[in-house]
C-alpha positions as a Markdown table, in Angstrom:
| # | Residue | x | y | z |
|---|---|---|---|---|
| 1 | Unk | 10.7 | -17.6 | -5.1 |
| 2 | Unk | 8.0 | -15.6 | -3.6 |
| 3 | Unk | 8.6 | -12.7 | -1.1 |
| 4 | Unk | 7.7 | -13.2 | 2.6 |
| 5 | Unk | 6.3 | -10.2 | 4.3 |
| 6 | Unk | 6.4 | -10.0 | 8.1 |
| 7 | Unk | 4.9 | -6.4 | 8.3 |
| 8 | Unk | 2.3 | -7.1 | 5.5 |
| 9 | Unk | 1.5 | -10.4 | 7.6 |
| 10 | Unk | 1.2 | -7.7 | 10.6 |
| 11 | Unk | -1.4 | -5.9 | 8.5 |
| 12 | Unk | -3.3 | -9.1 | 8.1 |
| 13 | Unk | -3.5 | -9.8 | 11.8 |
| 14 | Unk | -4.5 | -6.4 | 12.4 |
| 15 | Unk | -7.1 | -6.8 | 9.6 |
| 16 | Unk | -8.5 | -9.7 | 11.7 |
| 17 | Unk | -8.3 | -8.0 | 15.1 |
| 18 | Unk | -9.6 | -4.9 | 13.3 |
| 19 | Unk | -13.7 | -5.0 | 13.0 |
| 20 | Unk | -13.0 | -3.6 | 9.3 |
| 21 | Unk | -11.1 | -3.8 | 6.1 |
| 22 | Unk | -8.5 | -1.3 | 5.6 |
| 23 | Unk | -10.0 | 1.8 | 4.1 |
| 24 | Unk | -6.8 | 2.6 | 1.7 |
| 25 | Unk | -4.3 | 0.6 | 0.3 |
| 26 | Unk | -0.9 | 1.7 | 0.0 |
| 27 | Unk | 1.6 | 1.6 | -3.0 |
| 28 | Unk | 4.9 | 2.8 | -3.8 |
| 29 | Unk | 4.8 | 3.8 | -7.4 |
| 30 | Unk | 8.2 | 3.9 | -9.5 |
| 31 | Unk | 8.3 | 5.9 | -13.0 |
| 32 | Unk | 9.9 | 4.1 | -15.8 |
| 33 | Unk | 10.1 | 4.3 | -19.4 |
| 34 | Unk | 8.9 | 0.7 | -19.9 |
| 35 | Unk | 6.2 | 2.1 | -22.4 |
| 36 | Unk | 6.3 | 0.3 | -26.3 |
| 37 | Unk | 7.1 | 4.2 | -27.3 |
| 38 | Unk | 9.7 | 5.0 | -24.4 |
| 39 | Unk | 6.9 | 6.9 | -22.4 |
| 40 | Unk | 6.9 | 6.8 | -18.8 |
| 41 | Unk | 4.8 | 4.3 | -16.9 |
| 42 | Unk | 4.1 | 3.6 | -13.5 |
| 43 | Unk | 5.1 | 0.8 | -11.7 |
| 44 | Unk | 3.1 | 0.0 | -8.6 |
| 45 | Unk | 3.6 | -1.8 | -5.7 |
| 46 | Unk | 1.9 | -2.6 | -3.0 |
| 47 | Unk | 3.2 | -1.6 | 0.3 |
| 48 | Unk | 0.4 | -1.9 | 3.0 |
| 49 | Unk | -2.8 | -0.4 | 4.4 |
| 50 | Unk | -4.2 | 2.3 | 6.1 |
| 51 | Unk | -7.4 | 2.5 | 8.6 |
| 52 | Unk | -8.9 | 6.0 | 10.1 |
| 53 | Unk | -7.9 | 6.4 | 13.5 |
| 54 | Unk | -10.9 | 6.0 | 16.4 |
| 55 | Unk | -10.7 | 9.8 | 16.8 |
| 56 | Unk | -11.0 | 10.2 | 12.7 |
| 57 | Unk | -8.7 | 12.9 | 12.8 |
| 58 | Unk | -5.5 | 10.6 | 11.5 |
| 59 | Unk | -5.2 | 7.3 | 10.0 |
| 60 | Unk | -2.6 | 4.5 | 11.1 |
| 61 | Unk | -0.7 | 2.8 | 8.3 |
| 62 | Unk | 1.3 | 0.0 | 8.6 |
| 63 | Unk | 4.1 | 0.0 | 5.9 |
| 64 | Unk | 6.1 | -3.0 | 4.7 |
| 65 | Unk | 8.4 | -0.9 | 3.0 |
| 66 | Unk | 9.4 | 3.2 | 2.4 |
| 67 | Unk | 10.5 | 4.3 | -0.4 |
| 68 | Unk | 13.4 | 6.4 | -1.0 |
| 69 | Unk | 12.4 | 7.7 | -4.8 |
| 70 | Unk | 8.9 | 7.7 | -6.3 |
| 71 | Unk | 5.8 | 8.4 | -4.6 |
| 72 | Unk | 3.3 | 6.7 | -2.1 |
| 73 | Unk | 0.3 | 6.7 | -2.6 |
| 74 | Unk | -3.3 | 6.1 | -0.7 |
| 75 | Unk | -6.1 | 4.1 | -2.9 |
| 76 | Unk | -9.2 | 2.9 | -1.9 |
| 77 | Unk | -9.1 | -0.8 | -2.1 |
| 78 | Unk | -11.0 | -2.3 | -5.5 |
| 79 | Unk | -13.9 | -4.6 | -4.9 |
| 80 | Unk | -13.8 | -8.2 | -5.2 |
């Protein structure tokens, strides 16, 4: 069963009321030991997007979730 986001569904209406893509992608990113050897990997998830503010002295990101461990992290979104 797939997941239903209402706040990542949020950042798609915005998206569409916004003139613009988002300029980063957000990700919450989980360290585990999932490597063949043991080593640490990351885990990353996507979490929601960010656009600069009008002002472009900010950003406003809309976040489906906020993690309590691991980091967060900003990424320009990959071309299609």
């Amino acid at each position: 069963m797939r997941y239903h986001s209402p706040t990542l569904d949020a950042v798609a209406l915005t998206h569409i009321s916004m003139a613009n893509n988002p300029t980063y992608i957000a990700y919450y990113v989980k360290d585990t030991n999932a490597g063949e050897n043991g080593e640490k990997r990351g885990v990353w998830t996507k979490v929601g997007a960010a656009w600069p503010n009008k002002d472009g002295k900010g950003f406003n990101v809309v976040l489906d979730a906020v993690p309590l461990d691991g980091r967060l992290i900003l990424r320009e979104p990959l071309e299609r």
